[in-house]
N, C-alpha and C positions, 0 to 999 in steps of 0.2 A: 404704493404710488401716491400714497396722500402724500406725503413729504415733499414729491415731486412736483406736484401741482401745488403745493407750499410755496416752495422755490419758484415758482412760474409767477404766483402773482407778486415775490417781492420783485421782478425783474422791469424796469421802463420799458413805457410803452413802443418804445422805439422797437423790439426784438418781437418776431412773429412767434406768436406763442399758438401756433396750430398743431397739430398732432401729427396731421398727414396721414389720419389713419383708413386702414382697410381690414375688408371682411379677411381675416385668418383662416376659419373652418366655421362650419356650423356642426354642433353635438345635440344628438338626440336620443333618447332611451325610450325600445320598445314598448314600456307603459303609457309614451305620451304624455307623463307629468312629473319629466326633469327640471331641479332646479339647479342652478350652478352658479358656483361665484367665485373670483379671481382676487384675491384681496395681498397684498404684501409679498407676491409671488408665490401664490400659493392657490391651486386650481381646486374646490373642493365642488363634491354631488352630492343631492337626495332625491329621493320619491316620496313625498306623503312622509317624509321628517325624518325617513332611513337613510342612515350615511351609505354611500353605494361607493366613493371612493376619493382619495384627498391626496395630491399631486404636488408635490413640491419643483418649481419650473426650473431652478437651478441646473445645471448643465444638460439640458435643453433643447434641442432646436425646434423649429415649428414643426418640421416633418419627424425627426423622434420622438414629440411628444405625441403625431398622431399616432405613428405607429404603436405607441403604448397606450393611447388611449381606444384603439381599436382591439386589442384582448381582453379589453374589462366586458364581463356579461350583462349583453343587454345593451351596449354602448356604439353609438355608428356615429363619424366622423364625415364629412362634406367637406371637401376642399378643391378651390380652383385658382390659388392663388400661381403666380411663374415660380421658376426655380430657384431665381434670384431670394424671392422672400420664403422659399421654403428654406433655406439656411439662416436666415435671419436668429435671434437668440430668441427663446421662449419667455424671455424677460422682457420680450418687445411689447407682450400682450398687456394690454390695460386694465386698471382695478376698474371691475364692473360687475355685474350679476344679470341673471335672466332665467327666464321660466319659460318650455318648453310650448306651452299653452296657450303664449300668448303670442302678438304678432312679431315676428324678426327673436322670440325670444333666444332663439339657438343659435344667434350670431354672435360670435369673437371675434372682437376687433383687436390688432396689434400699432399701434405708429411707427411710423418710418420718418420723424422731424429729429434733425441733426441736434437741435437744441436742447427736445426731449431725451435724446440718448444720452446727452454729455450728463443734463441734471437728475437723471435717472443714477445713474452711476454715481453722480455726488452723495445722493438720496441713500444708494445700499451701503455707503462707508460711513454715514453719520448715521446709518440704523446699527450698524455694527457698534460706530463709538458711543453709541447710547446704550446697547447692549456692554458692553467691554468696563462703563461707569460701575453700572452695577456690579458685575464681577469685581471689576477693582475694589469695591467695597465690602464684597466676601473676603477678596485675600488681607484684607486689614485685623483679620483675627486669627488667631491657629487655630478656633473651634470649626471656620468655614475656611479657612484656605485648603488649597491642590496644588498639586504636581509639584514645581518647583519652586512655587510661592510657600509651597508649604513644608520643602527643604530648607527653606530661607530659615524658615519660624525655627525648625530646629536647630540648624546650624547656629543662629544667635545664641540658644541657651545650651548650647553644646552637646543634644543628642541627635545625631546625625541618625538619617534612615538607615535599617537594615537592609538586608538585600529580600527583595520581594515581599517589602511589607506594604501595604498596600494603605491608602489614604486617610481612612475611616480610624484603622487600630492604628497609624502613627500621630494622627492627632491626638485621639484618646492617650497615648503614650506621653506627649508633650507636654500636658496639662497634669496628668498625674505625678510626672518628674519633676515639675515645677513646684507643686504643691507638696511634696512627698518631704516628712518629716528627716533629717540628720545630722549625723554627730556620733549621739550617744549609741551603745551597743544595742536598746532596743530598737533601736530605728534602723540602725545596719539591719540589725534580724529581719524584720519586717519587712525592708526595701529589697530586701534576699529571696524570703519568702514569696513575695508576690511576683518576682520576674522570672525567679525560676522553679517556681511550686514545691519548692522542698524544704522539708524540718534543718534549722538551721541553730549556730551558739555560735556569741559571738564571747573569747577569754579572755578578760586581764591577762596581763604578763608578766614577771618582776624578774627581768634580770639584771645583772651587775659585770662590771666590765672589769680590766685588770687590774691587780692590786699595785700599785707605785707608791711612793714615796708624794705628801704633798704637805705646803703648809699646814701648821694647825691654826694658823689665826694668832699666836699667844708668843710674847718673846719678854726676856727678863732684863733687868737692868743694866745688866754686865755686854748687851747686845748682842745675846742670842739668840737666833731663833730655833723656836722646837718644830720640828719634823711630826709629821702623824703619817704612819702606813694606812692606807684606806683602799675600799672600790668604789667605784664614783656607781651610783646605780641607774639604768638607760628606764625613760619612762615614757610615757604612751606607746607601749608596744601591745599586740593582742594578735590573737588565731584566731581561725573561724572554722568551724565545725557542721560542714553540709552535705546532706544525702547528694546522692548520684542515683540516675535511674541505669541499674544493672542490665536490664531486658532491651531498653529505647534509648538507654542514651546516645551522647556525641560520643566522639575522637575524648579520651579521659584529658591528655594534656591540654587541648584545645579549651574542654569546657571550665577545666582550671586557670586557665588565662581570662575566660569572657569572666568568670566569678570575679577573679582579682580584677579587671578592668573595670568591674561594677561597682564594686567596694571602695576605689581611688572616688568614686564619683558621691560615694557618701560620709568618705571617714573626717573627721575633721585636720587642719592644719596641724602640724608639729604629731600626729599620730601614727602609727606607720602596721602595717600585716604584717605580720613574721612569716604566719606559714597558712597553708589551709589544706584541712584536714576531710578527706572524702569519705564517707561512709554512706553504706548500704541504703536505699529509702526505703520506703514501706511497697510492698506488693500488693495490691489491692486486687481479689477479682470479683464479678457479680455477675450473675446470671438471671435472666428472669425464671419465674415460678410457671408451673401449670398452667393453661387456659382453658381444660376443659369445662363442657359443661356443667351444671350443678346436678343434672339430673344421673343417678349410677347406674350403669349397663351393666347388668350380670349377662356372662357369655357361659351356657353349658355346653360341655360336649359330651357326648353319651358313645363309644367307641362299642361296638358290634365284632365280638372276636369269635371266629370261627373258624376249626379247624377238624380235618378227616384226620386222623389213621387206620391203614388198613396193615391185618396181619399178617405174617410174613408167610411166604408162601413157598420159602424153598425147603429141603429137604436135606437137617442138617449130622451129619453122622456123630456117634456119640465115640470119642477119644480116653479111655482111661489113663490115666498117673499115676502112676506109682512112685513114690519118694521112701526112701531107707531099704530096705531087704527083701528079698523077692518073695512074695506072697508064701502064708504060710497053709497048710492042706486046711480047704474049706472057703477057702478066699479073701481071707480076711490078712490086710496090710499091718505089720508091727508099727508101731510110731515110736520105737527106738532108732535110735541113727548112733554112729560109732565112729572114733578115728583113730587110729597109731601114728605116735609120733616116736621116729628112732631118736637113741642118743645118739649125741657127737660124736666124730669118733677122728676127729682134727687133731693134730701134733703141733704144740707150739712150742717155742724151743728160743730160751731168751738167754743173755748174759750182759753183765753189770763190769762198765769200767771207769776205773777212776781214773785220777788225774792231780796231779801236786804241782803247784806253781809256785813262784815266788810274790813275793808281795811285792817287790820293789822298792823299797826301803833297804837302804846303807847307812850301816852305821858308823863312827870315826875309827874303830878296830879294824874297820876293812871285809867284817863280816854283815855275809848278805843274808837276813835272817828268809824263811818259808812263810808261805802265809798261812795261815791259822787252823785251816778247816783244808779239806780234799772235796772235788768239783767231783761225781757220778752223775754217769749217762748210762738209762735205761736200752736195750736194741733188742726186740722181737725179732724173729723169721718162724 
């Protein structure tokens, strides 16, 4: 409200510059040694130099700001104003201060002059464009520009936001692209290496295109010209050779499209990517180590085995065996054993028949000679 009462004194003395103002509430805190102050819309308390609570009056009214000010601990509100000025805005109250201690200290006054409210309002939009200066003087850089100012910055040098890159790493991105060496194949490498964190090559290339028929440059008196067969050979061409992560990666095609997207942004003019070539990255993993103590725990265990058996108690009868011939006088078993095996005594009864074919060959005589040999078949019964 300084601004305000700024405005007040550059205005002729013609216009009643009074305030119209009235007691709002009185605030008092059961210590009995609140201090309070209203400064730029902004309600802040102590006790003995302790912040006890800081209010910002924006959307406001007098009666919601009591009501909020009557949960704070320790905090009691007084108010006798009509209902007319309990709807009044909270930005009605005036920059002042006071101390609980002293006489009237707990009173808040607010105005009700038509004049003050119009220059009051002029006051929060030229606090704003004082504030809005100085931003305007962050978004003059891409190291401090936001939001859309700082789409601006890239879209100028042609790297547009990603999706959900967030402020902080698109600037740092901007400044680095800006700076980032290219052209040559170490600088592809490199510009490779650091966006998308993998081992990268970047190839020469030497191919030759088809062979035709073309001048040679050289012709002889008689007004011929000679002919030279050639291939004309295609130059700045080159591959690129970059890990993939196998475990996290993208979409493969996808991430083959951002790599060649990235490469047009670093290769030089008249030079062109042939192909790029994915391979495997390196696997990294780590673990942390032990944390135990230094000191070593021996752990004994001393195991206590014990065990009854008790003898058997039943009454088991004794079975004798005998194996080979039956006991000879005296009682005593042979330990010979014996066995007959009869002859065969099977008829088998076989017979052998041959068989004469022809061989199938004619000859011009008309004779059909035999073939060579005779075919026998064996038959058992």
């Amino acid at each position: 409200m300084l601004l305000t009462q700024k405005l007040l004194r550059l205005l002729n003395s013609v216009f009643d510059k009074d305030a119209r103002a009235f007691t709002a509430f009185r605030i008092r805190h059961e210590s009995g040694r609140l201090r309070w102050r209203i400064e730029d819309h902004v309600l802040t308390g102590s006790v003995d130099g302790v912040g006890l609570f800081e209010v910002a009056l924006a959307g406001y009214t007098i009666r919601t700001l009591l009501e909020h000010l009557a949960t704070l601990p320790g905090i009691t509100v007084i108010s006798r104003v009509s209902t007319e000025q309990f709807g009044l805005s909270a930005g009605a109250l005036m920059d002042q201060s006071g101390d609980q201690a002293s006489s009237n200290g707990d009173q808040v006054l607010a105005f009700t002059s038509l004049l003050w409210a119009y220059l009051e309002a002029m006051a929060v939009e030229l606090r704003e464009a004082r504030r809005q200066i100085d931003e305007a003087l962050l978004q003059m850089s891409a190291k401090t520009a936001e939001a859309e100012w700082l789409d601006e910055w890239g879209g100028y040098f042609g790297f547009p936001r990603k999706d959900g890159e967030a402020d902080a790493a698109y600037s740092k991105r901007i400044v680095e692209e800006i700076l980032r060496p290219r052209g040559n194949n170490k600088a592809i490498e490199i510009g490779l290496r650091d966006v998308f964190g993998q081992d990268c090559k970047v190839i020469d290339l030497q191919r030759f295109g088809d062979v035709f028929p073309i001048y040679g440059g050289a012709f002889v008196h008689d007004g011929t010209y000679l002919h030279n067969a050639d291939a004309i050979p295609y130059y700045g061409l080159f591959k690129v050779v970059i890990g993939y992560d196998l475990l996290g990666g993208a979409d493969i095609s996808g991430y083959a499209d951002e790599v060649s997207a990235y490469i047009d942004t670093l290769r030089d003019a008249g030079t062109h990517l042939e192909s790029i070539e994915l391979t495997g990255s390196k696997l990294d993993d780590s673990f942390a180590g032990a944390e135990d103590g230094s000191s070593v725990q021996v752990l004994s265990v001393i195991p206590t085995l014990l065990d009854a058996l008790n003898g058997p108690t039943e009454t088991v009868p004794v079975f004798p065996l005998v194996v080979g011939d039956a006991p000879a006088p005296g009682g005593t078993v042979p330990n010979s054993f014996a066995d007959q095996l009869d002859a065969p005594s099977d008829a088998t009864d076989g017979s052998i028949v041959y068989a004469t074919a022809y061989s199938g060959l004619r000859k011009y005589d008309a004779k059909v000679p035999h073939s060579g040999g005779e075919a026998g078949a064996l038959t058992l019964s």
